[in-house]
C-alpha positions in Angstrom: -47.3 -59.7 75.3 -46.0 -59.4 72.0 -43.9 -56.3 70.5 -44.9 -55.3 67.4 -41.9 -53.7 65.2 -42.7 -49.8 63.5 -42.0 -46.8 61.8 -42.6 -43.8 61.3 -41.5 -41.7 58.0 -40.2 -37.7 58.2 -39.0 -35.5 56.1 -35.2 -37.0 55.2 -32.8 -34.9 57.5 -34.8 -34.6 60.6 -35.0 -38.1 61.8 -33.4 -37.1 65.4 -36.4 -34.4 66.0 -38.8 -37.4 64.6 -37.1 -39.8 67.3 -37.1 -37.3 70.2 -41.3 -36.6 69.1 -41.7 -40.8 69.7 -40.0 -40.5 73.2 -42.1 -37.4 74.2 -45.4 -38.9 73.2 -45.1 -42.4 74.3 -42.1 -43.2 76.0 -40.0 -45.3 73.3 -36.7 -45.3 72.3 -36.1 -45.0 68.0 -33.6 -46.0 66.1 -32.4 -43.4 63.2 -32.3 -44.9 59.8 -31.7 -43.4 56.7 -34.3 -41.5 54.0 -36.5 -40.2 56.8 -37.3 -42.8 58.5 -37.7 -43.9 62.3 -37.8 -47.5 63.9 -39.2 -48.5 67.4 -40.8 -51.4 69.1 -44.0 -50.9 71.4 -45.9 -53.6 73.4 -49.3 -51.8 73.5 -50.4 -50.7 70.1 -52.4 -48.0 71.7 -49.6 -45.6 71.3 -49.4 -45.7 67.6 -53.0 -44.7 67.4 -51.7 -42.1 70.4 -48.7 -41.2 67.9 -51.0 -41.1 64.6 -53.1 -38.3 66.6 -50.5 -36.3 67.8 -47.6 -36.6 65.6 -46.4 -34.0 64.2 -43.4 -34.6 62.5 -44.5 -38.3 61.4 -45.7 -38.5 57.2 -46.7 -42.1 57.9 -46.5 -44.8 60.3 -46.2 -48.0 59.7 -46.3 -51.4 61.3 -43.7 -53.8 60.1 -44.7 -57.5 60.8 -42.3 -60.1 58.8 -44.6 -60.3 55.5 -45.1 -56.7 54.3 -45.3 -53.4 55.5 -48.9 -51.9 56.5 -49.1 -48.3 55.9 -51.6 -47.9 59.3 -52.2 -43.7 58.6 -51.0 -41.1 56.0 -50.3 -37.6 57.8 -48.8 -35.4 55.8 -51.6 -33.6 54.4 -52.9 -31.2 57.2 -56.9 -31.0 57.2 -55.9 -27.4 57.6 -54.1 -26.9 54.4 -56.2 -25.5 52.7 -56.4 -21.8 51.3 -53.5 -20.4 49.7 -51.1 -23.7 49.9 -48.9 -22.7 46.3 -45.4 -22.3 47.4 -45.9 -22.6 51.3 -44.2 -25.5 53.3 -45.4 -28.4 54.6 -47.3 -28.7 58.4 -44.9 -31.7 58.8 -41.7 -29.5 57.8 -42.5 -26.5 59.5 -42.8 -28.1 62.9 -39.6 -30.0 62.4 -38.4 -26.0 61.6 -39.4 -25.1 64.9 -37.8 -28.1 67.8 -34.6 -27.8 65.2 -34.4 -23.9 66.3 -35.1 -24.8 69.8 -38.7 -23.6 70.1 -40.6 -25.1 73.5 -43.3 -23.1 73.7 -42.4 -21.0 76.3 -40.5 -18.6 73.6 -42.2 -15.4 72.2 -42.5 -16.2 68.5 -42.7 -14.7 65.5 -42.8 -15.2 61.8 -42.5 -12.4 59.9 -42.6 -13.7 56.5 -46.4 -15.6 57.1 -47.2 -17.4 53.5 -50.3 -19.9 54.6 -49.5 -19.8 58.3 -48.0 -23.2 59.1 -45.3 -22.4 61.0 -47.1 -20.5 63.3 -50.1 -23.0 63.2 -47.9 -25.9 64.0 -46.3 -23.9 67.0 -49.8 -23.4 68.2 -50.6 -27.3 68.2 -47.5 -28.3 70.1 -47.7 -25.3 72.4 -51.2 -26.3 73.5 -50.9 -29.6 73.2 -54.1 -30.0 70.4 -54.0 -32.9 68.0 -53.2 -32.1 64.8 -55.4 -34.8 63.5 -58.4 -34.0 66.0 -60.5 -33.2 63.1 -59.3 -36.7 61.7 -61.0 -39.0 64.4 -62.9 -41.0 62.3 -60.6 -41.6 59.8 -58.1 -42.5 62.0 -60.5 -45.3 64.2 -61.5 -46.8 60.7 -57.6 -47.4 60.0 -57.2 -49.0 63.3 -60.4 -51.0 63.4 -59.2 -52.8 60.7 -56.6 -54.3 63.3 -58.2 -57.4 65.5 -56.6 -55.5 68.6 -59.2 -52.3 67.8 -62.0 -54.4 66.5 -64.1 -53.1 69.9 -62.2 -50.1 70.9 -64.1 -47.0 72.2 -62.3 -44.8 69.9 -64.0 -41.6 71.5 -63.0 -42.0 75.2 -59.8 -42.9 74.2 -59.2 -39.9 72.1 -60.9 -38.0 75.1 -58.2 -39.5 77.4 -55.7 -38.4 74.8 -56.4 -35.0 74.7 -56.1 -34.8 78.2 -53.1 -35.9 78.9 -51.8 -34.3 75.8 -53.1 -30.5 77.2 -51.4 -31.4 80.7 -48.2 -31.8 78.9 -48.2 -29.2 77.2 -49.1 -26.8 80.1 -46.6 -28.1 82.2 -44.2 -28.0 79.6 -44.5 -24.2 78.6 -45.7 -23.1 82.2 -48.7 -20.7 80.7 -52.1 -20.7 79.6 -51.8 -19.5 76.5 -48.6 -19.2 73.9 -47.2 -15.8 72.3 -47.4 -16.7 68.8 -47.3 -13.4 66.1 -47.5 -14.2 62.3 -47.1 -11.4 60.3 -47.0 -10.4 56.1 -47.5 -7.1 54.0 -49.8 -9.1 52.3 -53.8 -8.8 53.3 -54.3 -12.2 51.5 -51.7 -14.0 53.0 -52.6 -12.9 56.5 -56.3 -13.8 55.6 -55.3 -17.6 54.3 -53.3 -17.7 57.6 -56.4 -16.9 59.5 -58.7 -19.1 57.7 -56.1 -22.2 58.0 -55.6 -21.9 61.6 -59.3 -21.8 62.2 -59.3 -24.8 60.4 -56.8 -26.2 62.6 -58.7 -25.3 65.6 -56.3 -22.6 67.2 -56.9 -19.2 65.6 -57.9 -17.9 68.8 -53.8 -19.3 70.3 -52.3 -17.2 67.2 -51.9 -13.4 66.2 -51.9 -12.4 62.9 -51.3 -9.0 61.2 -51.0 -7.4 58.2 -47.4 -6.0 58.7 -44.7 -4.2 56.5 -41.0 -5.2 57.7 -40.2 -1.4 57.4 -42.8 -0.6 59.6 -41.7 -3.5 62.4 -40.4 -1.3 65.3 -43.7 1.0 65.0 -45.7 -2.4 65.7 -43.1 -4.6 68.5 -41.9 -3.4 71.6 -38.2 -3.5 71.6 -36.1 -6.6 72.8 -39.9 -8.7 72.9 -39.1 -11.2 70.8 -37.3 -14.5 71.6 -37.7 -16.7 68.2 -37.9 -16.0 65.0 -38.7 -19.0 62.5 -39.6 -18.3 59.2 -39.8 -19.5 55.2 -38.8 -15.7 53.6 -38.6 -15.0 50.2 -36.2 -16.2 48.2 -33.5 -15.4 45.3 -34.2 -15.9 42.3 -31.4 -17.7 40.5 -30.2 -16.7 37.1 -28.8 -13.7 35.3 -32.1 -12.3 33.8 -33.5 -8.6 33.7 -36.6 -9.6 35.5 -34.2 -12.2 38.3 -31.9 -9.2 39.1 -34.9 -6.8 39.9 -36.6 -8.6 42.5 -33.5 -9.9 43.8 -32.9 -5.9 43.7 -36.0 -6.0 45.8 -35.0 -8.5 48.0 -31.8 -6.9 48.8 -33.7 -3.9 49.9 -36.3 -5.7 52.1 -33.3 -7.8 54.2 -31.2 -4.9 55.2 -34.9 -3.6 56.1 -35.5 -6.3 58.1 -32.1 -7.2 60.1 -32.2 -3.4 60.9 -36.1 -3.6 62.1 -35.0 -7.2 63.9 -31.9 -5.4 66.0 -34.7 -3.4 67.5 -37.4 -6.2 68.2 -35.4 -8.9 69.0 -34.3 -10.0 72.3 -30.3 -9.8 72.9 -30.2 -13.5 73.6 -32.3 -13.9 71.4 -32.0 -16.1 67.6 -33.8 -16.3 64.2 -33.9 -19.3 62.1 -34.5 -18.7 58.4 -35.7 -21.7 55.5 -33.7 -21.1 52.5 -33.1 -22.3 49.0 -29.4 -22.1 47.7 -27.5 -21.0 50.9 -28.0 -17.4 52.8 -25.6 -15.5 50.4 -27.7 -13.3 49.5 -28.6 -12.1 53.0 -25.1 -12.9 54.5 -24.3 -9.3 54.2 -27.5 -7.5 55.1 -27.0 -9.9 58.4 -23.3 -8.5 59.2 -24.2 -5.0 58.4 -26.3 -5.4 61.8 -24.4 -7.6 63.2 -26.2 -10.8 62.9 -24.3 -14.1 62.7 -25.1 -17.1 60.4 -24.7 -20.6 61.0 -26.2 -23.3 59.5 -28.8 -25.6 61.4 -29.3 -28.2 58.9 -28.8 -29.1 55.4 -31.7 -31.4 53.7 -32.9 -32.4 50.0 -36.9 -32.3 49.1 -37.8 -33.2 45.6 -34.2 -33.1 44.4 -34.1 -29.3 45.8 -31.6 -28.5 48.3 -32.6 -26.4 50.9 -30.6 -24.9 54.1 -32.0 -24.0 57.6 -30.0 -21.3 59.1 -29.5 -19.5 62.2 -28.7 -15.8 62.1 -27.7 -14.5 66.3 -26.2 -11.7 67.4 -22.9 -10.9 67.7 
């Protein structure tokens, strides 16, 4: 049987999470390279159409025999990104947000900075199991059909069988029916896009959403209920400008607000994992007035912008 050379591509930075996704979903060992991307060999080319429907970390996926390179799916675009996608982060990203802060499934989660809803979504697919390209079928069985190896495949039992063994996983894995997943915003809209995108993704009815304001947080959670939080907040602005120092006025403000709010709601053992642009200055002392710690996760380039993920734990 012949083994057929591949790789996948992630965002650059996250390769080991990329690697650890391959092992989980069908049982190979990858090798990290450089820029994002993630070797392996497989004998059965059935599980890179297995990893092209479930992957969630993977961009692309490619098979490498000794000509050229064939680009056998694109993933990074979710079907489900759809309504209110300015400024938000990536499907892809945000689940490589969420196994880099530790996130199983099993955690209580919560985002309270919802923009479009990824994160949230994204821990909704992996907690359940649901393929993130299950609204992709026939896209994805005209890619591989074009390979002689798929030329007769029954695409649909096979993405039946698929399914199923991914939904076993995932139940055994978090050890409950149903995952505790809150996304939250004081914006209506933004807790609307959230809705409509995760309805799109097939697992509205896994996720809470709520119009919430962060002042407001311990009127709305039960204190020490919360296990995770992973979020994309907002951010500084940089620069020295009348218009930069009010909102980062603003920001200040809504911080303190929050790390006071997240001493109440969050467990003691408990951690929050923040996306940020230019380092966590900014909030480094709003975390130490309530004695939250920082530590930085990871540190990773997109588009020529650096970007940080940090931890922020009690003390």
């Amino acid at each position: 049987m012949p083994i057929h050379e591949t790789a996948i591509v992630t965002v650059p930075g996250f390769e080991d999470i990329a690697a650890l996704e391959v092992k989980e979903l069908v049982g190979a060992k990858a090798t990290i390279a450089a820029g994002g991307r993630v070797a392996f060999q497989t004998k059965n080319l059935n599980d890179l159409c297995k990893l092209c429907y479930l992957s969630q970390s993977a961009n692309s996926v490619f098979l490498l025999p000794q000509k050229a390179p064939i680009n056998l799916f694109e993933m990074g675009k979710r079907e489900y990104e759809v309504f209110g996608s300015n400024g938000g982060i990536s499907g892809s990203l945000s689940y490589l947000m969420l196994r880099v802060s530790g996130y199983t499934g099993r955690e209580s989660l919560f985002d309270p900075f919802t923009g479009t809803g990824t994160i949230a979504i994204e821990a909704a697919l992996f907690s359940s199991g649901f393929p993130v390209n299950h609204y992709r079928k026939d896209s994805l069985a005209a890619a591989f059909s074009k390979l002689p190896q798929f030329s007769k495949a029954d695409f649909s039992e096979f993405f039946a069988a698929t399914e199923r063994e991914a939904a076993a996983a995932a139940k055994k894995r978090v050890k409950s029916s149903k995952p505790k997943i809150l996304s939250s915003s004081p914006s209506m809209q933004n807790v609307r896009f959230a809705e409509k995108n995760a309805k799109v993704a097939g697992v509205n009815k896994l996720v809470r959403f709520s119009r919430l304001d962060i002042e407001w947080l311990d009127a709305k959670l039960a204190e020490n209920s919360i296990d995770l939080v992973v979020s994309y907040p907002p951010q500084f602005r940089s620069g020295s400008g009348v218009f930069a120092a009010a909102e980062n006025k603003k920001l200040t403000k809504l911080y303190k607000d929050f790390f006071y709010q997240a001493d109440f709601f969050l467990k003691k053992d408990g951690s929050m994992v923040f996306l940020l642009r230019d380092g966590f200055v900014g909030i480094a002392s709003a975390a130490a007035n309530h004695k939250f710690r920082p530590g930085i996760l990871r540190k990773f380039q997109i588009g020529g912008e650096l970007f940080e993920l940090v931890s922020f734990t009690n003390l």
